[in-house]
C-alpha positions as a printed NumPy array, in Angstrom:
array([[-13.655,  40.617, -24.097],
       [-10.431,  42.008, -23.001],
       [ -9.22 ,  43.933, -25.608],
       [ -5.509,  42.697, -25.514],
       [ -7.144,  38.933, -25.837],
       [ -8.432,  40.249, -29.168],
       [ -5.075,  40.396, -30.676],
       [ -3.377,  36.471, -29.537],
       [ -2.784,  34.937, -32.322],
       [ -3.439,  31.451, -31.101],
       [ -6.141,  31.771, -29.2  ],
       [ -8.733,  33.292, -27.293],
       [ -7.296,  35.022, -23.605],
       [ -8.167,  35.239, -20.431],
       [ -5.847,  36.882, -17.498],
       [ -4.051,  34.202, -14.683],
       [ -5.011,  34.149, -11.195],
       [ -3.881,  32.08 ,  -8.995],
       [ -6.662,  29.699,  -7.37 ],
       [ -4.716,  27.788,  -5.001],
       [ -6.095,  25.19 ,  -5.32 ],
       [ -4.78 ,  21.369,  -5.026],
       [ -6.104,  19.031,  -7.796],
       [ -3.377,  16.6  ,  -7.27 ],
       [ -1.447,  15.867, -10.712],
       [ -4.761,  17.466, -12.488],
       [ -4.203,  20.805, -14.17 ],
       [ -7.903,  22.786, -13.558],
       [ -8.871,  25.718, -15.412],
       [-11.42 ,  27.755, -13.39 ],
       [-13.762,  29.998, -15.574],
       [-16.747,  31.961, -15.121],
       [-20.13 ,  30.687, -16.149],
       [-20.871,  33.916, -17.82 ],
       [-17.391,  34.172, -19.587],
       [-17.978,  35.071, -23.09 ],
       [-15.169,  32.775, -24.085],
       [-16.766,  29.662, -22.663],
       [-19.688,  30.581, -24.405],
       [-18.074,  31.246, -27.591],
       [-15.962,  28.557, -27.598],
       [-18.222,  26.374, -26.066],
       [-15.811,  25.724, -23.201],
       [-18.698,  23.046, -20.639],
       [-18.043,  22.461, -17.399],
       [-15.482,  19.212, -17.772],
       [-14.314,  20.244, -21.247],
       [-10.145,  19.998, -21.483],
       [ -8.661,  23.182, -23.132],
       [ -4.872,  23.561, -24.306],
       [ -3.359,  26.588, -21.98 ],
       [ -0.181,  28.488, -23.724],
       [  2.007,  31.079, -22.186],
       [  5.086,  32.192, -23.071],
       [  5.541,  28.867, -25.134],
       [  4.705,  26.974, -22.229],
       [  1.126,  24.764, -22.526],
       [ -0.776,  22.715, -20.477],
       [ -3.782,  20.925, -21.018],
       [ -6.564,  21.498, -18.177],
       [-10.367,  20.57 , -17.456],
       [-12.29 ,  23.186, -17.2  ],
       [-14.67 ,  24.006, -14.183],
       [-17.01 ,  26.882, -14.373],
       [-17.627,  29.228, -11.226],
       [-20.664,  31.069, -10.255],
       [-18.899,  32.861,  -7.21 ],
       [-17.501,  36.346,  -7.591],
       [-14.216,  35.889,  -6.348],
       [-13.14 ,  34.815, -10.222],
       [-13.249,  38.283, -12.016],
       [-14.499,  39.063, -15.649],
       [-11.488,  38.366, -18.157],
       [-10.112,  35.998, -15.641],
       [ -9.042,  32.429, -15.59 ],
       [ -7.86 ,  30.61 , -12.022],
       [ -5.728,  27.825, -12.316],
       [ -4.89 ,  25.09 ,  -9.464],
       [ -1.398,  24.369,  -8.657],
       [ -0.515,  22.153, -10.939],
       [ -1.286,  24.341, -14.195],
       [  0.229,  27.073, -12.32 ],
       [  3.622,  25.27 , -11.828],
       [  3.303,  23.838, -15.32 ],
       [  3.33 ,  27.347, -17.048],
       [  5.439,  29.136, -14.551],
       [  3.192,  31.713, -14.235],
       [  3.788,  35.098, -11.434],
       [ -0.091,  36.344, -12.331],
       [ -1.199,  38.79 , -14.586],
       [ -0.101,  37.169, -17.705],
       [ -2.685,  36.81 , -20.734],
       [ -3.007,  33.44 , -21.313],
       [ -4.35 ,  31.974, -24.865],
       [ -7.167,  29.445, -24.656],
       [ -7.908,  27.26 , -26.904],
       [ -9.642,  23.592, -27.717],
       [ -6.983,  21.205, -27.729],
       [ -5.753,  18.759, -30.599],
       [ -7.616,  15.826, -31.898],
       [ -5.723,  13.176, -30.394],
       [ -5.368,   9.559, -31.897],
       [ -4.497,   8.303, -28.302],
       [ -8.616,   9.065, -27.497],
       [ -9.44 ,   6.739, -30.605],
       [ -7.264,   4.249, -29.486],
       [ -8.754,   3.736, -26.101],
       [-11.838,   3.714, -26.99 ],
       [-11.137,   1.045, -29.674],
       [-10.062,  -1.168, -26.498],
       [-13.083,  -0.371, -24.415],
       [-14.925,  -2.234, -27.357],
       [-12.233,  -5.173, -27.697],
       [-10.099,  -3.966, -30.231],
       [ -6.425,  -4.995, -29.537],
       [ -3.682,  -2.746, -28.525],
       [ -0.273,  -2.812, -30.547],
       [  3.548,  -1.261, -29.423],
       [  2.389,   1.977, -31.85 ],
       [ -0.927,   2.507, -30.443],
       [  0.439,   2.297, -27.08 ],
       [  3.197,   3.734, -27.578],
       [  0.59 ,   6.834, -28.438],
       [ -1.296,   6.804, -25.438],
       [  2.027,   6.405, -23.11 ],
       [  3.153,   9.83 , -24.726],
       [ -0.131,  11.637, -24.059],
       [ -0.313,   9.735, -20.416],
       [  2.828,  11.265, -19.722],
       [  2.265,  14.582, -21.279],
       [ -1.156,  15.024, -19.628],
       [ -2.825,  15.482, -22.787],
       [ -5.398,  12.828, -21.63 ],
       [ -8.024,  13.755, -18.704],
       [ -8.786,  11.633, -16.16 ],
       [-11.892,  10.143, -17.376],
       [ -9.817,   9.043, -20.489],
       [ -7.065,   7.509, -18.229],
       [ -9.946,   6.018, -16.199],
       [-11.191,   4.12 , -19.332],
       [ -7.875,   2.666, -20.261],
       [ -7.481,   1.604, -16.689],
       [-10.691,  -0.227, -16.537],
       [-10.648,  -1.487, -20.44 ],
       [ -7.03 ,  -3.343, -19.862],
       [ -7.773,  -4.9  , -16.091],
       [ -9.691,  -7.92 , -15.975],
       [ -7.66 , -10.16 , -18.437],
       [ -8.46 ,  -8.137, -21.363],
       [ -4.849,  -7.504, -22.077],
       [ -3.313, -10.631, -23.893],
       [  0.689, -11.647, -23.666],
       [  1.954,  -9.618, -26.434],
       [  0.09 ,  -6.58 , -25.315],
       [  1.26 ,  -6.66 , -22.197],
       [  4.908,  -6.741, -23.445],
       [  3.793,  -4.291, -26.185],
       [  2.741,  -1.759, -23.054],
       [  6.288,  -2.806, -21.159],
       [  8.165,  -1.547, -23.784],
       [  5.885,   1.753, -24.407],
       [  6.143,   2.782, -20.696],
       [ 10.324,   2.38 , -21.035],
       [ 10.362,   4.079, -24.191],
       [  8.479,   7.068, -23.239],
       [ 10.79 ,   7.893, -20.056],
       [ 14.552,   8.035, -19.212],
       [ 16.479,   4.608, -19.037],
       [ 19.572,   4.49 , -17.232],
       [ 22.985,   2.865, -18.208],
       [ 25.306,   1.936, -15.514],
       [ 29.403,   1.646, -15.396],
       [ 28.647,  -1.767, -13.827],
       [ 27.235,  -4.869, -14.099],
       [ 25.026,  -7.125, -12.772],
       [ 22.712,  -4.483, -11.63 ],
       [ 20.511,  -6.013,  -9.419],
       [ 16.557,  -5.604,  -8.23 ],
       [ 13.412,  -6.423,  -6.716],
       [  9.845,  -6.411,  -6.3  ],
       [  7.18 ,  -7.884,  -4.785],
       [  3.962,  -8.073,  -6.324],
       [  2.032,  -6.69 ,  -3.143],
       [ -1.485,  -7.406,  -1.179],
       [  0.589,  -8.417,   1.927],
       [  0.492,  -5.216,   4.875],
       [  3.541,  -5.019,   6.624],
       [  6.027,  -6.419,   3.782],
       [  8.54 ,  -3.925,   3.674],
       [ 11.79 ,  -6.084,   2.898],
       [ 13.23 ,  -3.814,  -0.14 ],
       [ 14.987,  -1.412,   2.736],
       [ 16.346,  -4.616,   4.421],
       [ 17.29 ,  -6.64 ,   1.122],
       [ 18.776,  -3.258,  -0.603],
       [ 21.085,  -2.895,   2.733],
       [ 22.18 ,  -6.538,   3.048],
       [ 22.887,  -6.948,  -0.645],
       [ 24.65 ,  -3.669,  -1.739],
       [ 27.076,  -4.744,   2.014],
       [ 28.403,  -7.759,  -0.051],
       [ 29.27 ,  -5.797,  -2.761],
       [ 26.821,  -5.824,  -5.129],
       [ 24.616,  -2.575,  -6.769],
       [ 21.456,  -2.227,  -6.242],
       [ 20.132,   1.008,  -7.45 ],
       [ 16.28 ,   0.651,  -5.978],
       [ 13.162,   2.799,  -7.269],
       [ 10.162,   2.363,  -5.593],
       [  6.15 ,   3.275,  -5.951],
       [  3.865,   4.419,  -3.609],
       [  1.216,   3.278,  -2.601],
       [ -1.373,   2.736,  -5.188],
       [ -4.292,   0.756,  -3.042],
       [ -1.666,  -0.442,  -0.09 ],
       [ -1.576,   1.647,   3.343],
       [  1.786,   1.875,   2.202],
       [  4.326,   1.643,  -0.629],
       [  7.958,   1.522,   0.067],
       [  8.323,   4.914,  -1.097],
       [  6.076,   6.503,   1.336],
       [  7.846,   4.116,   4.331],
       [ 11.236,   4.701,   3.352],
       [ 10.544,   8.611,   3.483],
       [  9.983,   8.508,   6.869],
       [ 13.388,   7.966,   7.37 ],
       [ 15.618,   9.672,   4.531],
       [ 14.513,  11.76 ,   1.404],
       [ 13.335,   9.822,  -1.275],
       [ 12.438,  12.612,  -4.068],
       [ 15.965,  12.326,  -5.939],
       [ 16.305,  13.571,  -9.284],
       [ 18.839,  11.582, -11.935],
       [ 21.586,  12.988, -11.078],
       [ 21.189,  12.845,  -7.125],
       [ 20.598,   8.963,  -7.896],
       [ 23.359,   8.617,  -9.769],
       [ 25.835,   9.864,  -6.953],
       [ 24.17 ,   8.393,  -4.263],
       [ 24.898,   4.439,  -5.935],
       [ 28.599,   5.858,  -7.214],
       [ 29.398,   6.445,  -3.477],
       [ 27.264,   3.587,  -1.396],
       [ 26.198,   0.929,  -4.488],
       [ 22.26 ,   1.495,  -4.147],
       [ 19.828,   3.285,  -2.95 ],
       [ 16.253,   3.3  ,  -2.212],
       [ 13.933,   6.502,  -3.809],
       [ 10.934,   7.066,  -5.279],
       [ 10.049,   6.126,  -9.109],
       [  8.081,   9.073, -10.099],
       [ 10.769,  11.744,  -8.774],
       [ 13.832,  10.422, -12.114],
       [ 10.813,  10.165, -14.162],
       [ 11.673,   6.54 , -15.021],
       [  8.43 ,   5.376, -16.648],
       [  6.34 ,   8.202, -16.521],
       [  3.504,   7.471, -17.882],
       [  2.879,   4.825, -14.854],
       [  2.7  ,   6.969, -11.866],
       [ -0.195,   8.568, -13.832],
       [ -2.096,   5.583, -14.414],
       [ -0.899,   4.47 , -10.556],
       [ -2.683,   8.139,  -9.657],
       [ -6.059,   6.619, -11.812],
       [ -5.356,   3.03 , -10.43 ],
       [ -5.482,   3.966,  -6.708],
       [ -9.08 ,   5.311,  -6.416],
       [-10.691,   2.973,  -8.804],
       [ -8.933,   0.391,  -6.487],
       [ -7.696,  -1.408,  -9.566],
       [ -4.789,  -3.519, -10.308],
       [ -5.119,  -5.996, -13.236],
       [ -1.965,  -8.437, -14.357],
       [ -1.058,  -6.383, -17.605],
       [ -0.791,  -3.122, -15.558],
       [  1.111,  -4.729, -12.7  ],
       [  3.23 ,  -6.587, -14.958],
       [  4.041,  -3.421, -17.212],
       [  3.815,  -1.069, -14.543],
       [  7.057,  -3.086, -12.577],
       [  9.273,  -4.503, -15.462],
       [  9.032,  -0.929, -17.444],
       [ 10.471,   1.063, -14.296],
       [ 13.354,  -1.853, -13.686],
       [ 14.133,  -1.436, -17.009],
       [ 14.134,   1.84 , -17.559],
       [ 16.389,   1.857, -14.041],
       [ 19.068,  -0.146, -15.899],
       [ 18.207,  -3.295, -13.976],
       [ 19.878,  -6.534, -15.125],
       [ 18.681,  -9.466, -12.773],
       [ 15.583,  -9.051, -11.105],
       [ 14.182, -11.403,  -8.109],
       [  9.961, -10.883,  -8.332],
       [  8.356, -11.637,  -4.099],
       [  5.077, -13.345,  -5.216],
       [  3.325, -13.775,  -1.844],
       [  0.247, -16.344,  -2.553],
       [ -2.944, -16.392,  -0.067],
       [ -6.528, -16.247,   0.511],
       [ -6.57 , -12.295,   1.504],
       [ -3.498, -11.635,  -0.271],
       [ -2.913, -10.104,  -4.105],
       [ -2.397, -13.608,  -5.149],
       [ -4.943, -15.942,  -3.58 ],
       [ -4.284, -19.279,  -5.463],
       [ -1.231, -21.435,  -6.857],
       [ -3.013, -21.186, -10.286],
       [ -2.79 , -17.75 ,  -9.858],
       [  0.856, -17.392,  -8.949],
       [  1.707, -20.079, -11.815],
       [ -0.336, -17.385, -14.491],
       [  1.292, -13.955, -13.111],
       [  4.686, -15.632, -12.913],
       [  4.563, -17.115, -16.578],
       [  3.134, -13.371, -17.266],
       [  6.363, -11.713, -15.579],
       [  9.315, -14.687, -17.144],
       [  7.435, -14.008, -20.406],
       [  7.708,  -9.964, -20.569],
       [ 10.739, -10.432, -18.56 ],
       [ 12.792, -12.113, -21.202],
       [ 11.159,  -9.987, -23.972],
       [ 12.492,  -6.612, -22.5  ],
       [ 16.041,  -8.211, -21.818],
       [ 15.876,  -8.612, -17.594],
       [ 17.189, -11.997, -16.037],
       [ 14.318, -12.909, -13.882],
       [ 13.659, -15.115, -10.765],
       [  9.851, -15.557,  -9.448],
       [  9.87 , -16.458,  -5.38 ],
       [  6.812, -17.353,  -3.729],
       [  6.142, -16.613,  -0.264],
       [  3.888, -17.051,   2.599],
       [  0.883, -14.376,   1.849],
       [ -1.605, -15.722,   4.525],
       [ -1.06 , -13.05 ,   7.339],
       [  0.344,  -9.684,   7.324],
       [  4.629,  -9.425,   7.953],
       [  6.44 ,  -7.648,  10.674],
       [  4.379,  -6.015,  12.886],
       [  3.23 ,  -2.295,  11.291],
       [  1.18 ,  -1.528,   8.59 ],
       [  1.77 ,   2.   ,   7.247],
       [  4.694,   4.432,   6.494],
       [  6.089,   5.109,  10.3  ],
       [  5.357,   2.078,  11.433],
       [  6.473,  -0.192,   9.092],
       [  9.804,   2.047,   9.197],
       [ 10.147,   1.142,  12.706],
       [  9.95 ,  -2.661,  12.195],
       [ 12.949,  -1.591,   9.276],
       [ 14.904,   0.126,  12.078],
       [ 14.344,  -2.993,  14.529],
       [ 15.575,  -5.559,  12.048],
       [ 18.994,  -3.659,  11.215],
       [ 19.568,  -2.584,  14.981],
       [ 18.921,  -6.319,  15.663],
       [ 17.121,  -5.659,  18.512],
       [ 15.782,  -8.329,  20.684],
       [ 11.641,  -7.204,  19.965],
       [ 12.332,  -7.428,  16.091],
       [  9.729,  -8.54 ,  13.802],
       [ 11.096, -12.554,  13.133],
       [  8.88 , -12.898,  10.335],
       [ 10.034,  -9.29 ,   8.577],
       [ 13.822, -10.734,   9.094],
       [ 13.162, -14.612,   7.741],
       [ 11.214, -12.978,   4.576],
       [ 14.075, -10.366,   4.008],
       [ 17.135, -13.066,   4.665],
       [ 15.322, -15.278,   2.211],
       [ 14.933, -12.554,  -0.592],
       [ 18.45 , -10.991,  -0.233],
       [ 20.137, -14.808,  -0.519],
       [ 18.61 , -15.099,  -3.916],
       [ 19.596, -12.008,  -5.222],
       [ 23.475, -12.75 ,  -3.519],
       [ 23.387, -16.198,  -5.616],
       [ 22.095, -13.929,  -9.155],
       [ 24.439, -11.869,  -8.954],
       [ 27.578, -14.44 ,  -8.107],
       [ 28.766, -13.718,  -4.392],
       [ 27.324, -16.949,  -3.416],
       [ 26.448, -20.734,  -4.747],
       [ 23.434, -22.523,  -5.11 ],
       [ 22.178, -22.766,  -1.62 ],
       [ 24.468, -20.373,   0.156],
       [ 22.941, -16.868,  -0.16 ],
       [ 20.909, -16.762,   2.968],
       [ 24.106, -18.155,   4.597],
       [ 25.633, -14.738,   3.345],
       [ 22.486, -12.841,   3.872],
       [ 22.5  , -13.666,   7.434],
       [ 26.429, -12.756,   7.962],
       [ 25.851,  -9.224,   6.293],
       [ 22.494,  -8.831,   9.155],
       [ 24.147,  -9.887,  11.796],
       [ 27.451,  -8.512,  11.888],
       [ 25.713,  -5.321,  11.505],
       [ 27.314,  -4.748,   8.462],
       [ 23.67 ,  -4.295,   7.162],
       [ 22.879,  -1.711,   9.183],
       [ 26.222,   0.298,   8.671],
       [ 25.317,   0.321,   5.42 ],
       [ 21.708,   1.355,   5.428],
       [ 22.905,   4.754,   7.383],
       [ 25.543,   5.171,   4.502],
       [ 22.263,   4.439,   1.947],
       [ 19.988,   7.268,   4.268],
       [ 22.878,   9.818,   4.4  ],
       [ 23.484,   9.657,   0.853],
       [ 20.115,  10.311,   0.25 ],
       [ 19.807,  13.383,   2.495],
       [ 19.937,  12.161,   6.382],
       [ 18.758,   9.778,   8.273],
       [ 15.602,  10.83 ,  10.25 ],
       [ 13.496,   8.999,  12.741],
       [  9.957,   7.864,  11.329],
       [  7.063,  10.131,  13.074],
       [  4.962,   8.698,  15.972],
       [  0.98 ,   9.179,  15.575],
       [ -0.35 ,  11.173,  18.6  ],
       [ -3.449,   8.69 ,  19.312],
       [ -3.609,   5.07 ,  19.848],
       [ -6.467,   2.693,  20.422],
       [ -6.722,  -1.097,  21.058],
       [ -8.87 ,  -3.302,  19.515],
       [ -9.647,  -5.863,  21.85 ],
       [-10.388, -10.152,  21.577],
       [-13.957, -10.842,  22.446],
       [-12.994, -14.348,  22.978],
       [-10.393, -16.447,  24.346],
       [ -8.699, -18.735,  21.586],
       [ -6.31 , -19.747,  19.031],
       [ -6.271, -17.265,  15.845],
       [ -6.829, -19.222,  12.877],
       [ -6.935, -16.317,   9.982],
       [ -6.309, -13.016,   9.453],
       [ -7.774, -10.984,   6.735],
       [ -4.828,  -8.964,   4.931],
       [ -7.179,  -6.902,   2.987],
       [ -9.854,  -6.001,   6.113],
       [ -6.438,  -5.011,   8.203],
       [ -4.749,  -2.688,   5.194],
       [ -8.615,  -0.756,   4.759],
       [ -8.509,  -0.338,   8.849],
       [ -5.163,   1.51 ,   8.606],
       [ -6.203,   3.26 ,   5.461],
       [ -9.093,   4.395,   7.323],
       [ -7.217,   5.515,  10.206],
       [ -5.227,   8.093,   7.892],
       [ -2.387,   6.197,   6.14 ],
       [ -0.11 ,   6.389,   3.935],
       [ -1.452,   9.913,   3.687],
       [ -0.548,  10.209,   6.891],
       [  2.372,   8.808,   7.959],
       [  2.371,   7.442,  11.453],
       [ -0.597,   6.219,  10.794],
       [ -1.692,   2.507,  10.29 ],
       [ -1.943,  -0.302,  12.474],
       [  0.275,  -2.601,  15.071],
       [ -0.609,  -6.687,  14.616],
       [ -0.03 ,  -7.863,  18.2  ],
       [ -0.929, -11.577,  17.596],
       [  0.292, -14.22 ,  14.749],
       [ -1.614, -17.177,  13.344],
       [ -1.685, -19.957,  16.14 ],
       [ -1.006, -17.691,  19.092],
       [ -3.158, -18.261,  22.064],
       [ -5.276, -15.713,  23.542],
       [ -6.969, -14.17 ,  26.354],
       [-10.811, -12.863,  25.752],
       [-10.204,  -8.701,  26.311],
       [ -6.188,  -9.084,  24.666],
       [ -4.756,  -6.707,  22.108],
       [ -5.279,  -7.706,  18.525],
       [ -3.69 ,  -4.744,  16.971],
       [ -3.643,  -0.95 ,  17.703],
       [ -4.824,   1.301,  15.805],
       [ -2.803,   4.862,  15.123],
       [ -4.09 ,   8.078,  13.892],
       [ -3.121,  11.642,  13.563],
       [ -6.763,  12.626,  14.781],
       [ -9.141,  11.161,  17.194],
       [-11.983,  11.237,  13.673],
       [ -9.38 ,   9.335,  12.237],
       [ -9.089,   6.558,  14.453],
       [-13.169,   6.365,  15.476],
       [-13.319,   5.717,  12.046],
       [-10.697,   3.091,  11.52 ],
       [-12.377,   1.675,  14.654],
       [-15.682,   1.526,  14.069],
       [-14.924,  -0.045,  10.562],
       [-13.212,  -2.752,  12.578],
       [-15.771,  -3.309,  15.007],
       [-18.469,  -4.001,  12.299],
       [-15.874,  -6.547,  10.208],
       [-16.367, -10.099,  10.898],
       [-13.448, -12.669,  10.241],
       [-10.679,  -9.94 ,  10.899],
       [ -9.08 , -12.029,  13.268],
       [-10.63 , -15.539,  13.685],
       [-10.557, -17.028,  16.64 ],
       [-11.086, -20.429,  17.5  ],
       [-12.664, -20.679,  21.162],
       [-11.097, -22.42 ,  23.658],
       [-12.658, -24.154,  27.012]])
């Protein structure tokens, strides 16, 4: 053992090198499978150690190498323990096993039905957001609250842990209005349109956003295609002073932290349960110092939402925790039976954005409807129009241009305005039929642009060239795909050419 790790007082050392390796949010520990510390601490492969230097701790997994490039006495962290301890290399870092932590107990009490209360959660938020948990852990509390297993007052119980564990802003003004929409719906980017057409008639509408969690594309990743989104507090709190909104990124003013972690866990496992959606958006409007929030619930047989029973459930679910955490609340239902606009994924769904404001003559109709519709209800919450006359408003603000004007005051605010990126292949995917299309399958469409690279990256996705009822000619563009390399979009394309009941058609003579 290195002989200056003999004398830490608080654990056993090891000297930093940098790996350089990317493991996401994940702090990784890389030791040697011959290290004498792993053996005498019984560091396994997958064990999670507490990391201090200088003060400064992190808790990482550990994965053992066999390779020579890790030298004896040496520990390589990823990028993410690196940044967390500020390290230069070189330093002697103290190892240790980490503390017991109730948060563990907790979980697993749910796993075997046990119910959750504000304390208990409250426990596991702080750990969620300190990393003290690994990701199996977070993977368990994932799975053990999806499914219904969550009941009413645990989901508000989880609400008010995720706002309590973050920052929560307090505006000068009031109302402070927001919105969401629930998801499962490609293409439904309206929070760039409603933000600009509200905040023109003169209300505030500071907007934070997620990414994507199992979407091609959240409104974080498409409005970052065409300003900055990563803003910080402070930077958020200038940009509404000066414009009266904005639209930027959740996870960068650490508003409900603990969320984006479990969004992290929730995107893989491709889960996405009431309680968590439920928590996951009323903790971060809170915590954003939202008064009067209007919730999109698009209903359909592909989309999030598939049934009116459904819709009735999640929207008592949202009034419910709504009211409990203080937020005015008003549930909309929309269409959810076909994609919206004409893009799915960052850049492309960006450009349908861009078309809408510009009012250009090839604009997305259904994009505009859905967004005049939204913003008119949030004009008549917040008391610059009566029952009935919002969209009236809504429509004044679009068309006038006044909506635009002040989306480029919004972007420029934020950092510039930029113009989204443009993927360097494109492929059809053809009709084998002449008909009428009679479905489309939201959730086959979003896993073709997914496969074809987004929101990862971000001109990638797909163009919908035909709506429900159009007519068509056998050998016509459905939709294009878009990819930032040709494996990329074989991929996307051969997933779509196996899929049956993308696009129905009904024949024609």
């Amino acid at each position: 053992m290195n002989a200056l790790a003999a004398h830490l007082p608080h654990g056993a050392g090891l000297i930093a090198r940098r790996a350089g390796i990317l493991t996401y949010q994940s702090p990784v520990v890389y030791m040697r499978v011959d290290c004498e510390i792993c053996r005498s601490e019984g560091f396994e492969a997958q064990t999670r150690v507490e990391i201090e230097w200088d003060g400064r701790t992190v808790i990482a997994t550990v994965h053992h190498v066999a390779a020579e490039w890790l030298g004896h006495g040496e520990a390589g962290l990823s990028e993410p323990a690196w940044r967390a301890l500020g390290l230069s290399g070189g330093e002697m870092l103290a190892i240790r096993h980490p503390p017991v932590l109730e948060s563990e107990r907790h979980i697993r009490g749910k796993t075997y039905g046990a119910p959750l209360d504000y304390e208990k959660l409250k426990t596991i938020m702080l750990d969620v957001a300190a990393g003290r948990l690994s990701d199996l852990h977070l993977a368990s509390f994932v799975t053990a609250t999806a499914g219904g297993r969550m009941s009413h007052e645990e989901t508000v119980a989880l609400t008010r842990a995720m706002i309590d564990v973050g920052e929560r802003l307090h505006w000068p003004f009031s109302p402070v209005m927001d919105k969401h929409c629930v998801g499962g719906l490609p293409g439904n980017r309206t929070t760039p349109l409603v933000v600009a057409i509200v905040t023109a008639c003169g209300l505030v509408m500071p907007k934070t956003s997620s990414r994507a969690i199992t979407s091609p594309a959240g409104t974080a990743d498409t409005m970052e295609t065409l300003a900055p989104v990563n803003l910080d507090l402070q930077a958020m709190r200038r940009v509404v002073e000066k414009v009266g909104g904005c639209i930027v990124w959740g996870g960068s003013v650490q508003l409900s932290p603990a969320d984006d972690v479990l969004i992290r866990v929730s995107r893989p496992l491709d889960l996405d349960g009431a309680a968590q959606l439920v928590a996951s958006v009323l903790s971060k409007k809170a915590a954003a110092g939202s008064e009067r929030v209007l919730i999109d619930i698009p209903v359909g047989p592909t989309a999030k939402v598939r049934s009116e029973q459904a819709a009735d459930e999640l929207g008592d679910l949202l009034k419910h925790v709504g009211e409990a955490v203080g937020l005015q609340l008003r549930v909309v239902r929309t269409d959810g039976t076909q994609p919206v606009g004409r893009g799915v994924g960052p850049a492309l769904e960006a450009r349908d954005v861009l078309a809408v404001l510009q009012r250009g003559s090839a604009a997305p109709a259904d994009l505009r409807e859905r967004a005049l519709l939204l913003a008119g209800h949030l004009l008549e919450m917040g008391g610059k129009a009566g029952p009935g006359a919002g969209y009236l408003l809504a429509q004044q603000a679009l068309d006038s241009g006044q909506a635009w004007t002040q989306f480029v005051a919004i972007c420029e605010a934020q950092g510039g305005l930029r113009q989204p990126p443009v993927a360097p292949h494109m492929r059809p995917c053809l009709a084998g039929v002449a008909g009428v299309v009679t479905a489309v399958d939201n959730r086959k469409l979003a896993m073709v642009a997914k496969l074809a690279g987004a929101p990862g990256a971000p001109a990638a996705g797909i163009t919908l060239e035909v709506k429900l009822g159009d007519r068509i000619a056998r050998g016509q563009p459905l939709f294009h795909v878009h990819a930032q390399t040709t494996g990329e979009l074989e991929y996307a394309q051969s997933y779509a050419n196996r899929q049956q009941g993308l696009v129905t058609i009904k024949e024609t003579a």
